[in-house]
C-alpha positions as CSV (number, residue, x, y, z in Angstrom):
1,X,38.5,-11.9,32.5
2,X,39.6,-11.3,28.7
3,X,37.6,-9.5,26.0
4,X,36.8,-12.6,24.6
5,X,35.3,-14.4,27.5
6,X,33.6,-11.0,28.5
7,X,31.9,-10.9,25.0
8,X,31.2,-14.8,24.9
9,X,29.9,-14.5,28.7
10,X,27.7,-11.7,27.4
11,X,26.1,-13.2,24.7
12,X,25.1,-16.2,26.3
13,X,23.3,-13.9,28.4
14,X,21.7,-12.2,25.9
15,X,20.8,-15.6,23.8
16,X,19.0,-16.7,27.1
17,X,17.3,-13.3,28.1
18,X,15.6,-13.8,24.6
19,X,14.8,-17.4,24.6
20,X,13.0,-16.5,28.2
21,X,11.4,-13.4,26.4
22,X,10.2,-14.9,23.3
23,X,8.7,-18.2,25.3
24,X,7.0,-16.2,27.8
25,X,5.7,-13.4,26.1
26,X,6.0,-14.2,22.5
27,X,4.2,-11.4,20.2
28,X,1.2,-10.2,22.3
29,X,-1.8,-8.1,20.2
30,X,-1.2,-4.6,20.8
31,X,2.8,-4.4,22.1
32,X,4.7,-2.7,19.7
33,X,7.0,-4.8,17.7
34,X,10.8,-3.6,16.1
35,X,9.5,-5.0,12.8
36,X,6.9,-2.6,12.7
37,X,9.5,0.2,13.2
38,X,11.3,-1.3,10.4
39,X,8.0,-1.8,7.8
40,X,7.4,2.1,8.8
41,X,10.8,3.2,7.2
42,X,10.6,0.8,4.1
43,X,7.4,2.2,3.1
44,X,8.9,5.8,3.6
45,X,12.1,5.4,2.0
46,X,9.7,3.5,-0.7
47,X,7.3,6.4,-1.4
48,X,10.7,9.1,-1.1
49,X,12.7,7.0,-3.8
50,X,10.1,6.0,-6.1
51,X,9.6,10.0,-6.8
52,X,12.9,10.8,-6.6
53,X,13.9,8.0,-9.5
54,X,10.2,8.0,-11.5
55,X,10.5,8.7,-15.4
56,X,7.9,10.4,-17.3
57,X,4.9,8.3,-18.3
58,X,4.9,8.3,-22.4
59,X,1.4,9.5,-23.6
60,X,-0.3,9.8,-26.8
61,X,-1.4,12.9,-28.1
62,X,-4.9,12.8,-29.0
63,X,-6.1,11.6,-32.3
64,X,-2.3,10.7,-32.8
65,X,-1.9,7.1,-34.8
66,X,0.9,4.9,-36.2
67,X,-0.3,5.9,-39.6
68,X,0.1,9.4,-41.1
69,X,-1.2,11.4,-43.5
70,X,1.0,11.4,-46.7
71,X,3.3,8.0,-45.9
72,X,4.0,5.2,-47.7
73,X,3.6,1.9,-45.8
74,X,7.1,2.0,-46.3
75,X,7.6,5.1,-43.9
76,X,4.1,4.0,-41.3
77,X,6.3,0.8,-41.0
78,X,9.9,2.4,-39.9
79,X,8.1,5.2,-37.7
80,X,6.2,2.3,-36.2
81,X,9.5,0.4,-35.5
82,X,11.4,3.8,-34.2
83,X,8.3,4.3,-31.4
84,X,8.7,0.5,-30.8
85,X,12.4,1.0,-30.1
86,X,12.0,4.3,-28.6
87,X,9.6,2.5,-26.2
88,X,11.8,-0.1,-25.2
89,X,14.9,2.0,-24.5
90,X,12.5,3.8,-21.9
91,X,11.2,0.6,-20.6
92,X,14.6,-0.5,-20.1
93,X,15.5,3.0,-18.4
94,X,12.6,2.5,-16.5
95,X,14.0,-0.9,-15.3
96,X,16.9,0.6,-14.5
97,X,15.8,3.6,-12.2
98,X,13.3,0.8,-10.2
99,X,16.5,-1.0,-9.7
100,X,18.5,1.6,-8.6
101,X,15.7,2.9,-6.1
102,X,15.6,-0.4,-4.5
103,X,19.2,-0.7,-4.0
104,X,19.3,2.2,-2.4
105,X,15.7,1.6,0.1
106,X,17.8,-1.6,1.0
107,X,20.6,0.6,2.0
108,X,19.2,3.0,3.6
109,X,16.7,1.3,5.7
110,X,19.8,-1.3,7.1
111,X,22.0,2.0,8.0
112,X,19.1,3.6,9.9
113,X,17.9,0.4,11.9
114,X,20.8,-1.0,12.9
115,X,22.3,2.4,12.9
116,X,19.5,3.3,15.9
117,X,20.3,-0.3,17.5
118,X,23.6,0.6,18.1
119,X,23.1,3.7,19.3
120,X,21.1,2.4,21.7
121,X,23.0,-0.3,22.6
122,X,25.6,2.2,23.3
123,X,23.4,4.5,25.3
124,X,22.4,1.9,27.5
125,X,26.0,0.8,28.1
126,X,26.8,4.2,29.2
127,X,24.4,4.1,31.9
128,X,25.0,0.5,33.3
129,X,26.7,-2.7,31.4
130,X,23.7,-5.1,33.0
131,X,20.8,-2.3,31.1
132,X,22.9,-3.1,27.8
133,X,22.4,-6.8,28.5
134,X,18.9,-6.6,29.6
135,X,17.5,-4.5,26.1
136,X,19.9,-6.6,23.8
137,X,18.1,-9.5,25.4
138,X,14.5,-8.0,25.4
139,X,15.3,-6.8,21.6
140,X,16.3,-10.5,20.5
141,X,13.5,-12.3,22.2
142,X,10.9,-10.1,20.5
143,X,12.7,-10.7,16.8
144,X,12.0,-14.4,17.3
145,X,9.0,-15.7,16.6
146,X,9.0,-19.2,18.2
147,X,6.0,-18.7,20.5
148,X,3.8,-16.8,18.0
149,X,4.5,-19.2,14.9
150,X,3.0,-21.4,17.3
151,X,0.1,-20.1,18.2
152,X,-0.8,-18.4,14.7
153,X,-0.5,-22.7,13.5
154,X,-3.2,-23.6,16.3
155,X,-4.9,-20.7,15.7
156,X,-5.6,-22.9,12.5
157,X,-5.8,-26.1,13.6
158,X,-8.7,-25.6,16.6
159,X,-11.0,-24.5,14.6
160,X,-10.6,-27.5,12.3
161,X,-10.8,-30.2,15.2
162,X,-14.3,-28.2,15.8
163,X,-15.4,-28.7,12.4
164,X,-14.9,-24.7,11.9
165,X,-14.0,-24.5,8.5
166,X,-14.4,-21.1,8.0
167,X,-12.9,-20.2,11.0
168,X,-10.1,-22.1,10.2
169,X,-9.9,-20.5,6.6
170,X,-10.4,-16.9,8.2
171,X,-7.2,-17.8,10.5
172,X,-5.1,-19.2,7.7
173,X,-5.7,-16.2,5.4
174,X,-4.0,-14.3,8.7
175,X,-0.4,-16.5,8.1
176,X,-0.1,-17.3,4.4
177,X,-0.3,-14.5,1.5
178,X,-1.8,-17.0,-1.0
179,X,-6.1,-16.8,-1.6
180,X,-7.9,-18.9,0.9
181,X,-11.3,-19.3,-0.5
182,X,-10.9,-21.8,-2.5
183,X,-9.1,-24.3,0.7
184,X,-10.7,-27.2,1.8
185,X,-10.0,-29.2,5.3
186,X,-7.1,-30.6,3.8
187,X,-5.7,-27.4,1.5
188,X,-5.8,-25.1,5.2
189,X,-4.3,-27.5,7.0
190,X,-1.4,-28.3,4.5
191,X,-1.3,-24.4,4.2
192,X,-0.5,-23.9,7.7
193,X,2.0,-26.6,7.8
194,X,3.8,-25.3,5.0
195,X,3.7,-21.9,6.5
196,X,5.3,-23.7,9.7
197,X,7.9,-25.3,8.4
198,X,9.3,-22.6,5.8
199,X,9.0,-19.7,8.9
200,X,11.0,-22.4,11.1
201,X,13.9,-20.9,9.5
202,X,13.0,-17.4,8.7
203,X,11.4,-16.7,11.7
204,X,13.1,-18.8,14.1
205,X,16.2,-20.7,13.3
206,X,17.3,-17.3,10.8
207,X,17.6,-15.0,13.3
208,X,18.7,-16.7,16.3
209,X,21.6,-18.0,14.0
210,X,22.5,-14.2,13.2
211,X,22.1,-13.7,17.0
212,X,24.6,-16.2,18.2
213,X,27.2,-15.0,15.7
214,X,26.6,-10.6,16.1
215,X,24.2,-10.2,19.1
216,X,21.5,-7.8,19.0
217,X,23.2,-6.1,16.0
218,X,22.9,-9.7,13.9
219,X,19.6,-9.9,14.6
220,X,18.2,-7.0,13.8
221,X,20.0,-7.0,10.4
222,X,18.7,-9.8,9.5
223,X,15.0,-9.1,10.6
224,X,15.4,-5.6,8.3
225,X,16.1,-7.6,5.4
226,X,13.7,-10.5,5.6
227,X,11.1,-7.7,6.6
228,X,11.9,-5.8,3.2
229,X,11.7,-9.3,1.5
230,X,8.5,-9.9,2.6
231,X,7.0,-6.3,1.8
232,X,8.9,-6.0,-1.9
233,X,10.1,-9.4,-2.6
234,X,7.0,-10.0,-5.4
235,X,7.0,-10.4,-8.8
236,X,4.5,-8.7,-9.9
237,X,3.8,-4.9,-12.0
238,X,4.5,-2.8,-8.9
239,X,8.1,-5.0,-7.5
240,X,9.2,-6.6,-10.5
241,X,12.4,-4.4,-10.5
242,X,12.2,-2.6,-7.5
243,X,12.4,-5.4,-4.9
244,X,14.9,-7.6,-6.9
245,X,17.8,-5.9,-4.0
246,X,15.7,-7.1,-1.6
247,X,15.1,-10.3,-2.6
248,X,18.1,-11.1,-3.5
249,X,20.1,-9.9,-0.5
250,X,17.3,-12.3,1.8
251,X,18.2,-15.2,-0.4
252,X,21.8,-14.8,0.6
253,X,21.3,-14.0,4.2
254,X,19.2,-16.9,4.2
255,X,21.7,-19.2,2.9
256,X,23.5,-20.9,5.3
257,X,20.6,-21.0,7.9
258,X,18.0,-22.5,6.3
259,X,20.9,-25.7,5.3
260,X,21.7,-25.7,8.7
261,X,17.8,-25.7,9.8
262,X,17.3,-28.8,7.9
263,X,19.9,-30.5,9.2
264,X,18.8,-29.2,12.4
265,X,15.0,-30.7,12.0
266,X,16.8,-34.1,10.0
267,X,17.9,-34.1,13.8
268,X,15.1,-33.2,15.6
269,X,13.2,-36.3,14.1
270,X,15.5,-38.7,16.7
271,X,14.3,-36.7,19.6
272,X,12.0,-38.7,22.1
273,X,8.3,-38.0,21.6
274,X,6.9,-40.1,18.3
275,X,3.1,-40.5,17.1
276,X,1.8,-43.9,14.8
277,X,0.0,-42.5,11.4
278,X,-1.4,-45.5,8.7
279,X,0.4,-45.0,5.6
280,X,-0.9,-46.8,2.3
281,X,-2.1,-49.0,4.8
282,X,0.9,-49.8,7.1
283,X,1.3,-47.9,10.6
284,X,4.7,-45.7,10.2
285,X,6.2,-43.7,13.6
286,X,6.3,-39.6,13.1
287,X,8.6,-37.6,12.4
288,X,10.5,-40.3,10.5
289,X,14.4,-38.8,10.5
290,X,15.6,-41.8,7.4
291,X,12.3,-39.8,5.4
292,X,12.5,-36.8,6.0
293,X,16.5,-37.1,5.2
294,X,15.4,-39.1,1.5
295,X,13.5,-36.2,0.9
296,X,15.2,-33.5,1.3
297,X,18.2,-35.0,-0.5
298,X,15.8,-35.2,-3.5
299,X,13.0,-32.0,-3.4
300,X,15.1,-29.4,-1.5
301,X,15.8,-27.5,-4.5
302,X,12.1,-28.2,-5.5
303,X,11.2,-24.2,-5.6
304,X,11.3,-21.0,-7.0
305,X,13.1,-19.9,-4.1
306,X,16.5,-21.2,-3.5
307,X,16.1,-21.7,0.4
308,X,12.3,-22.3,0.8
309,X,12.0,-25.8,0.0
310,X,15.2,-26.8,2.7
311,X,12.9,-27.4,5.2
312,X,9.8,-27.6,3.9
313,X,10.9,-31.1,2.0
314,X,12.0,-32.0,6.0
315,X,8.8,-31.7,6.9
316,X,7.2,-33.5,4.5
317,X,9.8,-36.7,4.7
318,X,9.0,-36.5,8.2
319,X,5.3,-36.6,8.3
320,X,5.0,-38.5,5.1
321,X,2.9,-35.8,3.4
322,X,2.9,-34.0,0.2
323,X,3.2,-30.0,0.1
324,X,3.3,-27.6,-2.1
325,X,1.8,-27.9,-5.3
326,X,-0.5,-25.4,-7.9
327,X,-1.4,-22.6,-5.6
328,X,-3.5,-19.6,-6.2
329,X,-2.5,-15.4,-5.2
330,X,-4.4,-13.3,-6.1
331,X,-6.9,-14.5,-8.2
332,X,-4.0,-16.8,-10.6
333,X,-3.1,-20.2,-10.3
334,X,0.4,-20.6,-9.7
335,X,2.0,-24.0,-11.1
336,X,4.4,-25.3,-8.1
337,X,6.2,-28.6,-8.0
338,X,5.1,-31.0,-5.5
339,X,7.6,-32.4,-2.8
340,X,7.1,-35.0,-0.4
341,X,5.8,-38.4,-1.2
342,X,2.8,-38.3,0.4
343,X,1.1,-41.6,1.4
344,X,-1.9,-40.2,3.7
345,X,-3.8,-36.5,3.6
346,X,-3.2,-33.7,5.3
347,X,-4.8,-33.6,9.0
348,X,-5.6,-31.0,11.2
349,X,-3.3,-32.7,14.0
350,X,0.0,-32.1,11.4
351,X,-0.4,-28.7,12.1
352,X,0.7,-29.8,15.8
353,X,3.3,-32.6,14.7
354,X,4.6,-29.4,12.2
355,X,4.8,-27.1,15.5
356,X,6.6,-29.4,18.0
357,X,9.1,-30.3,15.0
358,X,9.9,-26.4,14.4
359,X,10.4,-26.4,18.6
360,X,12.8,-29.3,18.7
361,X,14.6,-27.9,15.6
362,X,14.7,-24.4,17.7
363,X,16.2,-26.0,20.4
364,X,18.8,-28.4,19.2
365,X,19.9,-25.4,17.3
366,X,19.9,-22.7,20.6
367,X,21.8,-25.8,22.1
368,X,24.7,-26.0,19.4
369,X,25.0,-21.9,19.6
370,X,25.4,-21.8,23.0
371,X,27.7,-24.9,23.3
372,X,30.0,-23.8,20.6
373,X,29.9,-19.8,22.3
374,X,31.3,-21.9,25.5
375,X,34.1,-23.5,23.4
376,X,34.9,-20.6,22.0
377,X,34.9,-19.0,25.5
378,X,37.5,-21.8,26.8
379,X,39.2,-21.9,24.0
380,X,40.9,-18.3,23.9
């Protein structure tokens, strides 16, 4: 056997050791996770860089005013306009030293995890070829998050079949980073099945993608950026400038897999296994693949974010709902467009439909990787 068919045999090994991994154990309370390894060095490299690049704060001296004794207006005016300027070179310096730190926390934090992956990878291989298979596999399987997106959705959805609203809010605040208090039946459950269908891709479909193409090595990558992403990726006072590498790089890692997870789900409508919902008062077969492919065409670029809104618009077509839409963090109202066009409200049993839509997607998807690793196998 070749290199080539020794390297495609071994990652379709590897894809499947995961895929058992991730569906049997999923992300059990308590067992250490890689992403926690890889939070643990962002927030170091964070607090290291941010001291090594800070600027002096600029500080008044006592007493000190724009006006002195003995000037004209004339000269209050242009001393005025010199500490304006002054202050926005600094800013601007500022901006540029948050930048660089970033950069640089993105850097570092990819060398040393996938750095320590492939030293272990190597490690392993030294001692027996099957041990480098098995911890690839084991490694993969606990990046995906198929079995825990699924369970942190019904988490949300039981205790709204019970009538538990503020159980249900309690679970939703655990999955979504956006204030919860102010949900109603219908604004948790629409939470949840945005949160669904936007982690289809970065949680699921993302990764495994990276996987089929690099292995353990892909995935880990991958997980280190969306991880940094998701920890500096705001725009707010403290990651305004800081987390733009960050953000940046995810929205480019996240490029071709969230297209190719909306095609996938597009897809994944066809599959056998419909429900009947009333809509504007005629009865309409879920997920609806000709809807859910209208809009997408027209709302996928509906979002701040470039690749969010791929497969969230999917979801919507398919289950004839609206999402998105003015949403508040932290204690602000956040103007969003809507996509979708709606027809019914959001229902606590969407938050299954949402579920078994991300699974299908999952698995169309692990079926093309490993079908075209087979080809390729053949083929050289």
């Amino acid at each position: 056997m070749d290199y080539l068919q020794q390297s495609v045999q071994n990652r379709i090994i590897v894809l499947f050791i995961a895929a058992a991994v991730d569906l049997l154990i999923g992300d059990p309370h308590g067992l250490w996770h890689p992403v926690q390894g890889v939070g643990t060095l962002i927030s170091a490299f964070e607090k290291i860089l941010r001291s090594l690049f800070a600027v002096w704060p600029r500080m008044e001296q006592p007493g000190k005013t724009d006006r002195k004794e003995g000037l004209s207006d004339t000269g209050a005016s242009e001393e005025k306009k010199e500490k304006d300027n002054r202050e926005k070179r600094e800013d601007r310096s500022f901006h540029t030293r948050e930048r660089i730190a970033g950069a640089l926390m993105v850097l570092l934090v990819l060398a040393v995890s996938t750095g320590l992956i492939v030293l272990l990878l190597i490690l392993c291989g030294r001692i027996h070829p099957r041990l480098r298979l098995l911890f690839e596999g084991v490694l993969c399987g606990r990046l995906l998050a198929l079995r825990s997106l699924g369970e942190a959705g019904y988490s949300v959805r039981d205790p709204l079949l019970k009538g538990d609203i503020e159980g249900a809010r309690r679970a939703v605040s655990m999955i979504v980073g956006r204030d919860t208090q102010r949900l109603d039946k219908e604004g948790i459950a629409k939470a949840a099945v945005e949160t669904v269908a936007e982690n289809t891709s970065d949680g699921v479909t993302a990764p495994l993608f990276y996987m089929i193409l690099l292995g353990g090595i892909g995935g880990i990558f991958y997980k280190a950026v969306n991880t940094m992403d998701s920890m500096t990726g705001y725009k707010n006072a403290r990651y305004m400038y800081f987390g733009t590498a960050a953000a940046r790089l995810d929205d480019v890692m996240n490029f071709i897999p969230a297209r190719l997870t909306a095609l996938f789900m597009i897809l994944a409508c066809y599959l056998p296994g419909k429900a009947s919902v009333a809509v504007e008062g005629r009865t309409v077969r879920i997920p609806d693949g000709t809807a859910a492919y209208r809009i997408w065409r027209r709302d996928r670029l509906k979002s701040p974010s470039p690749n969010s809104a791929q497969t969230e618009s999917v979801c919507a077509g398919a289950l004839h709902l609206r999402l998105l839409g003015d949403t508040w963090y932290f204690g602000e109202v956040h103007h969003k467009a809507e996509i979708g066009d709606g027809g019914r409200s959001v229902e606590a049993e969407d938050i299954t439909r949402s579920v078994s839509l991300m699974n299908r997607t999952a698995f169309l998807m692990f079926v093309t990787g490993i079908s075209i690793l087979l080809l390729t196998g053949i083929l050289g």
